[in-house]
MARRO-581837 format. One record per atom (N, C-alpha, C, O, CB): residue number from 1; residue in three letters; atom name; x, y, z. Coordinates in nm, 4 decimals, decimal comma. Each point is the difference from the previous one (the first is absolute). Glycine has a CB too. Example, Ala and Ser with C-alpha at 12.3 -4.5 7.8 and 13.67 -1.06 7.14 Angstrom:
% MARRO-581837
NODE pos code site     east    north       up
NODE   1  ala    N   1,3190  -0,5690   0,7800
NODE   1  ala   CA  -0,0890   0,1190   0,0000
NODE   1  ala    C   0,0900   0,1200   0,0000
NODE   1  ala    O   0,1036  -0,0019   0,0665
NODE   1  ala   CB  -0,2928  -0,1154   0,0581
NODE   2  ser    N   0,1542   0,2223  -0,1966
NODE   2  ser   CA   0,0820   0,1190   0,0060
NODE   2  ser    C  -0,0770   0,1090   0,0730
NODE   2  ser    O   0,0509   0,1108   0,0169
NODE   2  ser   CB   0,0675  -0,1736  -0,2314
***
This chain:
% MARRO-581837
NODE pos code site     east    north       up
NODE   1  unk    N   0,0834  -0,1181   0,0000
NODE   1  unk   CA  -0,0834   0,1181   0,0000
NODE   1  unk    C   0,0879   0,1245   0,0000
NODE   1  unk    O   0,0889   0,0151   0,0839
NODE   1  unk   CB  -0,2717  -0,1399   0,0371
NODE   2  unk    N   0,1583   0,2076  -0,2100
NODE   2  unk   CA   0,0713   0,1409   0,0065
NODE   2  unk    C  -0,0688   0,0883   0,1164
NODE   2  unk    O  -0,1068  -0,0093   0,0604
NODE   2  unk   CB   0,1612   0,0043  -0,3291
NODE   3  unk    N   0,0425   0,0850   0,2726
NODE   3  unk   CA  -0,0188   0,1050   0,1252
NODE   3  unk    C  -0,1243   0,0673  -0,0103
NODE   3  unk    O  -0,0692   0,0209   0,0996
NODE   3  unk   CB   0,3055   0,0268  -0,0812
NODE   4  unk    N  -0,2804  -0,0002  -0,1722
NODE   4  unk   CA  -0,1218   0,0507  -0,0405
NODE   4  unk    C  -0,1336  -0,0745   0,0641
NODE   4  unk    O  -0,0930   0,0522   0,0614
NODE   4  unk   CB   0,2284   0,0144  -0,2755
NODE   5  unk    N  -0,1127  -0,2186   0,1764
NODE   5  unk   CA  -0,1093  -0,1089   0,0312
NODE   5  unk    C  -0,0295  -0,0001   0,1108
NODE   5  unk    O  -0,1181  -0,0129   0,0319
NODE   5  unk   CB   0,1717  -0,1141  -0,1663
NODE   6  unk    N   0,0553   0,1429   0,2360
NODE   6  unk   CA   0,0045   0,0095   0,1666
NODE   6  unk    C  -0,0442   0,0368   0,0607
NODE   6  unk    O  -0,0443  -0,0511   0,1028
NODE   6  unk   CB   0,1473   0,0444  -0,1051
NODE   7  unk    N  -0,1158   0,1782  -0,0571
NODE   7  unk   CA  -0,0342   0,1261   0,0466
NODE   7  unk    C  -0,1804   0,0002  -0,0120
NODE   7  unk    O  -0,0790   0,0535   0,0779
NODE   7  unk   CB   0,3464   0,0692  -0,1656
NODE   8  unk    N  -0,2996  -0,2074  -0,0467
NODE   8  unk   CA  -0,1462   0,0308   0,0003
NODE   8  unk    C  -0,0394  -0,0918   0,0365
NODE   8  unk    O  -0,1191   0,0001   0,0311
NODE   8  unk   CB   0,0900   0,1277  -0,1724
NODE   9  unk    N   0,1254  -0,2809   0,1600
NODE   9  unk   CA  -0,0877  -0,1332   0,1063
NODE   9  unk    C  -0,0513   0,0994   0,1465
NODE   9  unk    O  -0,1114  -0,0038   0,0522
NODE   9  unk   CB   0,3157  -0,2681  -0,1271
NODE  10  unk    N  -0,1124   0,3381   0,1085
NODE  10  unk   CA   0,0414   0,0462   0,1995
NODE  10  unk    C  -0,1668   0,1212  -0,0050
NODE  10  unk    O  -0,0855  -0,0060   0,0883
NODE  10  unk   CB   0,5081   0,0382  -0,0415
NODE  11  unk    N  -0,4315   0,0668  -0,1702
NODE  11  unk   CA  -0,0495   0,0596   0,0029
NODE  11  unk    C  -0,1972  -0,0730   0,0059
NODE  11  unk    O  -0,0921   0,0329   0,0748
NODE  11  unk   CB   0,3646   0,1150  -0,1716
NODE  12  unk    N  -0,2679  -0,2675  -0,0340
NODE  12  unk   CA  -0,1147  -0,0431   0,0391
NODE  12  unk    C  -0,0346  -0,0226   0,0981
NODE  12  unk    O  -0,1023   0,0520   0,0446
NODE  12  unk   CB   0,1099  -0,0993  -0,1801
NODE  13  unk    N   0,0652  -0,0381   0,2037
NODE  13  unk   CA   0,0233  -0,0493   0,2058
NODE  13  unk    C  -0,0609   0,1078   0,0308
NODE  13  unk    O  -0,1212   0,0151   0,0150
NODE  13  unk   CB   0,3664  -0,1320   0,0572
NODE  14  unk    N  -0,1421   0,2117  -0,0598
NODE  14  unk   CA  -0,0698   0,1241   0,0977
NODE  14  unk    C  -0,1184   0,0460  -0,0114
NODE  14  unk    O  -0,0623   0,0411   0,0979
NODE  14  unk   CB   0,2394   0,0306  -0,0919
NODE  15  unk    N  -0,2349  -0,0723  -0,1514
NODE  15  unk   CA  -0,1548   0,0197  -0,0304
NODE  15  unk    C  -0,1114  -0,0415   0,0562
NODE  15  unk    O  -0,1008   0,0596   0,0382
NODE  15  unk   CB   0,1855  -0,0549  -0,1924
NODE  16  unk    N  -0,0327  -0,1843   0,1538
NODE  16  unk   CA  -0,0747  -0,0892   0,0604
NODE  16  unk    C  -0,0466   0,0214   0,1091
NODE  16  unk    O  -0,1157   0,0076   0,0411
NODE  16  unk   CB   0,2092  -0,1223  -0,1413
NODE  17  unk    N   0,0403   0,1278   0,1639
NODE  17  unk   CA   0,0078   0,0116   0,1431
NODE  17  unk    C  -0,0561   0,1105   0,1102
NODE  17  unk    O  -0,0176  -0,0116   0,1213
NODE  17  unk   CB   0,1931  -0,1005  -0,2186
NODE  18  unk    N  -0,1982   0,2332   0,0000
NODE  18  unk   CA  -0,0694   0,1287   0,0325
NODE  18  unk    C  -0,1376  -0,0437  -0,0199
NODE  18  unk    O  -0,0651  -0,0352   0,0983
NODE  18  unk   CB   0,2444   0,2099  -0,1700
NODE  19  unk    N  -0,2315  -0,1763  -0,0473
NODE  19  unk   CA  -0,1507  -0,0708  -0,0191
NODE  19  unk    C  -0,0317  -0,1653   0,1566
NODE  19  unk    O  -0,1000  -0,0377   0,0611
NODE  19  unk   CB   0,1462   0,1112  -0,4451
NODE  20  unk    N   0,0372  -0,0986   0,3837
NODE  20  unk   CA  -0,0333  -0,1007   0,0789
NODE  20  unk    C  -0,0305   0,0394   0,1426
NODE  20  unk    O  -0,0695  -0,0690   0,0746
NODE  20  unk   CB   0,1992  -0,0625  -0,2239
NODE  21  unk    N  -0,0619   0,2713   0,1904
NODE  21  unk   CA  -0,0146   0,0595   0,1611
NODE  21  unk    C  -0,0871   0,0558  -0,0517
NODE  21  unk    O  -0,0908  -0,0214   0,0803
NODE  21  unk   CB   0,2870   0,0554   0,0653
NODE  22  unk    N  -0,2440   0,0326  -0,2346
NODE  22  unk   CA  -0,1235   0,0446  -0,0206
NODE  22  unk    C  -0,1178  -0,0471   0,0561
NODE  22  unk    O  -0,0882   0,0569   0,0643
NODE  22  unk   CB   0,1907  -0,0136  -0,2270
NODE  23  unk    N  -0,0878  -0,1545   0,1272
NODE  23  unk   CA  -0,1527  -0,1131  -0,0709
NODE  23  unk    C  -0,0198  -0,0470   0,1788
NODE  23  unk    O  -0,1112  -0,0268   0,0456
NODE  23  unk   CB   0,1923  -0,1324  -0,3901
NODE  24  unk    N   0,0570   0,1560   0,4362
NODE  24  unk   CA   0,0133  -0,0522   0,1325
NODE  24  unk    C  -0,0427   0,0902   0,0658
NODE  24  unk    O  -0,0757  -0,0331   0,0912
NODE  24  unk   CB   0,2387  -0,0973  -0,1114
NODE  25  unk    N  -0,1340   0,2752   0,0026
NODE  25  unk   CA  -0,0721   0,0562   0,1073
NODE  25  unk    C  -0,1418   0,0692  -0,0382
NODE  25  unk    O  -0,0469   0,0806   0,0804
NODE  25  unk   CB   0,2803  -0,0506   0,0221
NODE  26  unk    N  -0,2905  -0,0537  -0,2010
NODE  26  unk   CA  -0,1472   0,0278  -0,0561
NODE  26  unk    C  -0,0407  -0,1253   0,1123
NODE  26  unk    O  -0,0445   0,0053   0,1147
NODE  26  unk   CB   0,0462   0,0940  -0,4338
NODE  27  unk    N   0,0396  -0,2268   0,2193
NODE  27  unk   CA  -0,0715  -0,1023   0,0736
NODE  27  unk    C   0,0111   0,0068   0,1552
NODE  27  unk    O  -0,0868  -0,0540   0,0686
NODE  27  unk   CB   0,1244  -0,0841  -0,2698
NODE  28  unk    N   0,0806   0,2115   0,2649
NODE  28  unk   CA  -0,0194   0,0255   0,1511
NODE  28  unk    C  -0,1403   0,0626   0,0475
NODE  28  unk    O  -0,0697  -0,0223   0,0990
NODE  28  unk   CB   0,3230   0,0587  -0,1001
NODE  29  unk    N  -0,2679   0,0548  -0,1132
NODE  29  unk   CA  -0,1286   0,1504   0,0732
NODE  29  unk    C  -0,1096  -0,0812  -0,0021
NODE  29  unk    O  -0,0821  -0,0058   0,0915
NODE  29  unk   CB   0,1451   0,2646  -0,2035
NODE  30  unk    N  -0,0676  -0,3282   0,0002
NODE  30  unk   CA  -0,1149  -0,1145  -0,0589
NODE  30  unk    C  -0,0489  -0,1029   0,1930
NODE  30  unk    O  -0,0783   0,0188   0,0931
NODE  30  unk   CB   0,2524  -0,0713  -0,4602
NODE  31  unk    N  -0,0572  -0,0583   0,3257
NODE  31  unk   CA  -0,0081  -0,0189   0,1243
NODE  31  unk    C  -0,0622   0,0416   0,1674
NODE  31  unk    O  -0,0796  -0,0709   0,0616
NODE  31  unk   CB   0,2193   0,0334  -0,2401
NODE  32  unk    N  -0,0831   0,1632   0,2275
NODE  32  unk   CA  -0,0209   0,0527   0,0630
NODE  32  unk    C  -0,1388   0,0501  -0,0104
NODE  32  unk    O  -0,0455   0,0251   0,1116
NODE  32  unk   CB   0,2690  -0,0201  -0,0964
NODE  33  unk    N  -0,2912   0,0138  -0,0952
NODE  33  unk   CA  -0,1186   0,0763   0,0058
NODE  33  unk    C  -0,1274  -0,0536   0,0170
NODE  33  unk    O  -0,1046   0,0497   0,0418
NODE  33  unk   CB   0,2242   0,0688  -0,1584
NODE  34  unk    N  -0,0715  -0,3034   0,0490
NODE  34  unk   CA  -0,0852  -0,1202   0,0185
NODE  34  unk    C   0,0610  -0,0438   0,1430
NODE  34  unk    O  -0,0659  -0,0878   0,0558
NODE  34  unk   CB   0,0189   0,0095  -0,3300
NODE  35  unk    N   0,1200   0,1073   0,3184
NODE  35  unk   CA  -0,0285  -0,0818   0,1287
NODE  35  unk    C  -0,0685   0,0907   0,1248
NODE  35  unk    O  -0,0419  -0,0418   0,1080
NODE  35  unk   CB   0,2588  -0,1139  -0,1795
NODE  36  unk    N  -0,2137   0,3119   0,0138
NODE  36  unk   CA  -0,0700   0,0741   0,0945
NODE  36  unk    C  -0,1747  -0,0027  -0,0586
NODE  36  unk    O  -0,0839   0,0658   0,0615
NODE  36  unk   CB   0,3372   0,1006   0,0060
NODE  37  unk    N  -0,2872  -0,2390  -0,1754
NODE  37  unk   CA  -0,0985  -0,0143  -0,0288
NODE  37  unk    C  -0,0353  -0,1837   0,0755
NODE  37  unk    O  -0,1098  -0,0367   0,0417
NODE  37  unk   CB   0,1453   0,2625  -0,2768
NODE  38  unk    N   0,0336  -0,2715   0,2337
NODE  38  unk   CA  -0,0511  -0,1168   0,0606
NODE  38  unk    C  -0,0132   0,0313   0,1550
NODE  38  unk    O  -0,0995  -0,0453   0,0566
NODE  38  unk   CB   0,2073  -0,1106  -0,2427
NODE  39  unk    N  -0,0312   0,2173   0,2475
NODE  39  unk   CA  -0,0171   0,0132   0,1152
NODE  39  unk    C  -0,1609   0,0806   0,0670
NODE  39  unk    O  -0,0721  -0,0294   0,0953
NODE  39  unk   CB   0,3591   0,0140  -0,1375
NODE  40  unk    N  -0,2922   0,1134  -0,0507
NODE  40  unk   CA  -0,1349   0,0566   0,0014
NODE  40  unk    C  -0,0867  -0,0819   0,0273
NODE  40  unk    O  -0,0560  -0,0093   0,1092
NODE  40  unk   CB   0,1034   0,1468  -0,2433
NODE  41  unk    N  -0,0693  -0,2126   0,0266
NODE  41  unk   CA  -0,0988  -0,0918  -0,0507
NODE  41  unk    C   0,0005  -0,1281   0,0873
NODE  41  unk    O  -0,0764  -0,0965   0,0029
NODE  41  unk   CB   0,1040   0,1916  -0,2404
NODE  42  unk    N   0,1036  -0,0587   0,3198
NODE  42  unk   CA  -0,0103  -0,1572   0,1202
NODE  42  unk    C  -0,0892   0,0572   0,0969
NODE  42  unk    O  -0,1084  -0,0509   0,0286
NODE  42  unk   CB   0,3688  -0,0700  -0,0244
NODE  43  unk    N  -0,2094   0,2404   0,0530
NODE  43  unk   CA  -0,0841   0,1282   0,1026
NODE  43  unk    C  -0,1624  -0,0128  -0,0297
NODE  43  unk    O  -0,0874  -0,0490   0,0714
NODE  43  unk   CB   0,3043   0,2531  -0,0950
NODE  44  unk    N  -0,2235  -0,1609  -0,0685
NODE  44  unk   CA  -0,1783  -0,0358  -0,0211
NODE  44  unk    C  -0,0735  -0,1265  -0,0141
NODE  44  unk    O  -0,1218  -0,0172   0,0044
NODE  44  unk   CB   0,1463   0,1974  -0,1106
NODE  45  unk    N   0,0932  -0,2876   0,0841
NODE  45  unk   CA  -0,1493  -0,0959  -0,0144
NODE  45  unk    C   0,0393  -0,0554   0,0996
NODE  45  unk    O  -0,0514  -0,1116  -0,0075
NODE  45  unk   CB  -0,0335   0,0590  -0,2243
NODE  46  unk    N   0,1752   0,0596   0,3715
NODE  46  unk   CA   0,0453  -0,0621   0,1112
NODE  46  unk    C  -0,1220   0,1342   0,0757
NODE  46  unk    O  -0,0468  -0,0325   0,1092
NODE  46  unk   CB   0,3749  -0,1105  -0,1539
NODE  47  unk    N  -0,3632   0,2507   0,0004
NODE  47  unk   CA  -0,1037   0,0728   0,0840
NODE  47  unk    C  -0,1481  -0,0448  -0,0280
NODE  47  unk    O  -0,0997   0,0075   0,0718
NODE  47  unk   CB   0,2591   0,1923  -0,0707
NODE  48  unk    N  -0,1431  -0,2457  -0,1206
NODE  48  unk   CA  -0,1646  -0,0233  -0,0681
NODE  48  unk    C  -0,0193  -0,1368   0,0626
NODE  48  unk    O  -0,1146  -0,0298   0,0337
NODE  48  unk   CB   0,1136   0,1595  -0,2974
NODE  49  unk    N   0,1182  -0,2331   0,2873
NODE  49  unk   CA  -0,0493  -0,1314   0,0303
NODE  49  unk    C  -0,0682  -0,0257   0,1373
NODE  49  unk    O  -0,0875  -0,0778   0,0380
NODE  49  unk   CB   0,2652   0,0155  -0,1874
NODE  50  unk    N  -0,0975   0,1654   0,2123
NODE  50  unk   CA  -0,0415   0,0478   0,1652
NODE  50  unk    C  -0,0910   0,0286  -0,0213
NODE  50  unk    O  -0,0798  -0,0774   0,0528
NODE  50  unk   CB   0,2299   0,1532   0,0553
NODE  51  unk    N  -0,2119   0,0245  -0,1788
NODE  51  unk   CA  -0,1371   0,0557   0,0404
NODE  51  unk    C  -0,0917  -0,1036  -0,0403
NODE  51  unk    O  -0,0986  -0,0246   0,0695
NODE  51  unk   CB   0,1505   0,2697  -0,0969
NODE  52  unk    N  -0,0239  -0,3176  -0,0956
NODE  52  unk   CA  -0,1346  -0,1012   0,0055
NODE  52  unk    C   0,0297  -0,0987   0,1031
NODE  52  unk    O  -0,1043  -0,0367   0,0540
NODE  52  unk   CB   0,0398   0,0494  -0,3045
NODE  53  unk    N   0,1636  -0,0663   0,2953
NODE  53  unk   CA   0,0153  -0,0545   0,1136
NODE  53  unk    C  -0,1073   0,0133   0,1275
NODE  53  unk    O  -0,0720  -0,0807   0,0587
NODE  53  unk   CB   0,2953   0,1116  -0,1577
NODE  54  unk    N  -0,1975   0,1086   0,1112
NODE  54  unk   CA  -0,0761   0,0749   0,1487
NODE  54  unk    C  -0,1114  -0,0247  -0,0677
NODE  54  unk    O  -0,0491  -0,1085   0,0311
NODE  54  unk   CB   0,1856   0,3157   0,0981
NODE  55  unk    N  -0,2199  -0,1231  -0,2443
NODE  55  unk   CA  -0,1381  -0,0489  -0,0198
NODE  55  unk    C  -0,0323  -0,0828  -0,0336
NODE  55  unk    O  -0,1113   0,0035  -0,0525
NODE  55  unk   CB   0,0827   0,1197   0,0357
NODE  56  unk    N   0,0879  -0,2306   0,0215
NODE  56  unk   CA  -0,1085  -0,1595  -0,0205
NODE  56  unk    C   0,0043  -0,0429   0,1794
NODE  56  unk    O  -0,0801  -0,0799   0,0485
NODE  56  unk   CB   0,1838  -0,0576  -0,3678
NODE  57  unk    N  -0,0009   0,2040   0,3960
NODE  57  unk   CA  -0,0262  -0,0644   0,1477
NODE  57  unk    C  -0,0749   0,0937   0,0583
NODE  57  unk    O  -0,0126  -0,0393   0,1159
NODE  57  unk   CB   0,2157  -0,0860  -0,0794
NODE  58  unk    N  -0,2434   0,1965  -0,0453
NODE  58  unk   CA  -0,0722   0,1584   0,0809
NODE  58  unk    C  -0,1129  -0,0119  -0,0854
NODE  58  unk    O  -0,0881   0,0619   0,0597
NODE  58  unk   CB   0,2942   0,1355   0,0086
NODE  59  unk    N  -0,2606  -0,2486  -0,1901
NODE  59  unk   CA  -0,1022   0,0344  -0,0797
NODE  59  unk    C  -0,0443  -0,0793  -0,0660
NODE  59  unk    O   0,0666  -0,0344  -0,0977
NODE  59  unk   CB  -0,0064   0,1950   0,0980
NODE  60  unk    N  -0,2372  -0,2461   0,0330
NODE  60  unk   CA  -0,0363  -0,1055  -0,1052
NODE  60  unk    C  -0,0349   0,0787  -0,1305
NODE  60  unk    O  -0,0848   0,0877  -0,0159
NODE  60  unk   CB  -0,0105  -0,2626   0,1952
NODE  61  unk    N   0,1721   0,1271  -0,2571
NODE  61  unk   CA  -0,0278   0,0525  -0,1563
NODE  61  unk    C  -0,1666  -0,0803  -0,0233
NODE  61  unk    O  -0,0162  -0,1217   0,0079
NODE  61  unk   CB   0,3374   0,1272  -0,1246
NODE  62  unk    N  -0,4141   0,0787   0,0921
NODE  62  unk   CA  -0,0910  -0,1109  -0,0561
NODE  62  unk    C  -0,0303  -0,0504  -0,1434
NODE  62  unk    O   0,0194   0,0528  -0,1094
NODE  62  unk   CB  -0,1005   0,0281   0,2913
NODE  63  unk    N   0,0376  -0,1770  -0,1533
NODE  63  unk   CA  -0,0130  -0,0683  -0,1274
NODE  63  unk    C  -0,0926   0,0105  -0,0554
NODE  63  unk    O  -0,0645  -0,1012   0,0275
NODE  63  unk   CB   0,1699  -0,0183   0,0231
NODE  64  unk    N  -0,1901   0,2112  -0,1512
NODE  64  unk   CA  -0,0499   0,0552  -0,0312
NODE  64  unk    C  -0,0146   0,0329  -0,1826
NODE  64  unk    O   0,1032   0,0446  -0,0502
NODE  64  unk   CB  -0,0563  -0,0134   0,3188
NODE  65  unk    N  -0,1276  -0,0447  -0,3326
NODE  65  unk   CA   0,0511   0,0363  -0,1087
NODE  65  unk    C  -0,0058   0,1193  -0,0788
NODE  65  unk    O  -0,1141   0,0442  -0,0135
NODE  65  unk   CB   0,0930  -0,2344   0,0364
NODE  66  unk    N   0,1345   0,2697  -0,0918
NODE  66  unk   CA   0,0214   0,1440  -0,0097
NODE  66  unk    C  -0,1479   0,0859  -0,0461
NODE  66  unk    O  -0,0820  -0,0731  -0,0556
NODE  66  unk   CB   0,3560   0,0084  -0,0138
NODE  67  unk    N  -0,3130   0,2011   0,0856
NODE  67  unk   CA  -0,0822   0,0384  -0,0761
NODE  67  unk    C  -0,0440  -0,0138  -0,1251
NODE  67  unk    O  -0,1187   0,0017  -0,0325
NODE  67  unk   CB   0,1737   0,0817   0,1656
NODE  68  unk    N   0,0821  -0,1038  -0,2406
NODE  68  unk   CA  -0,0333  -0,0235  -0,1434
NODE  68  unk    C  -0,0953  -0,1103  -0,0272
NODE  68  unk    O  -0,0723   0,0056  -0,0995
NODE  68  unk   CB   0,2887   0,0766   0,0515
NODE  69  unk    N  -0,2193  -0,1445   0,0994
NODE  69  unk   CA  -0,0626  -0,1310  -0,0234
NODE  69  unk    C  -0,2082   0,0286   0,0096
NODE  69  unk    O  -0,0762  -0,0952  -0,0164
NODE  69  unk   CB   0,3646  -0,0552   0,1578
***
């Protein structure tokens, strides 16, 4: 390989390699934003499960059939 060839193998590398921290710290923000979205979404249905919890023991749901009918 000539010195020329060298220079633009090292240079593709470095291309790569820039695009590649790229793509790593997008996919970081990415990341991060779904796990503060899962966490949310753990918060509410760990609150919603409680509450139907409490109202099926505090409250006979009756059995009944809806108005539409």
């Amino acid at each position: 390989m000539s010195e020329k060839e060298i220079d633009e193998h090292f240079i593709a590398l470095e291309t790569k390699i820039a695009y590649l921290e790229e793509f790593t710290a997008e996919l970081q923000e990415v990341v991060v934003e779904h796990t503060k979205t899962i966490d949310r979404l753990t918060a509410v249905n760990k609150a919603l499960t409680e509450k139907i919890e409490d109202l099926m023991q505090n409250e006979e749901i009756p059995n009944r059939k809806p108005p539409h009918y």
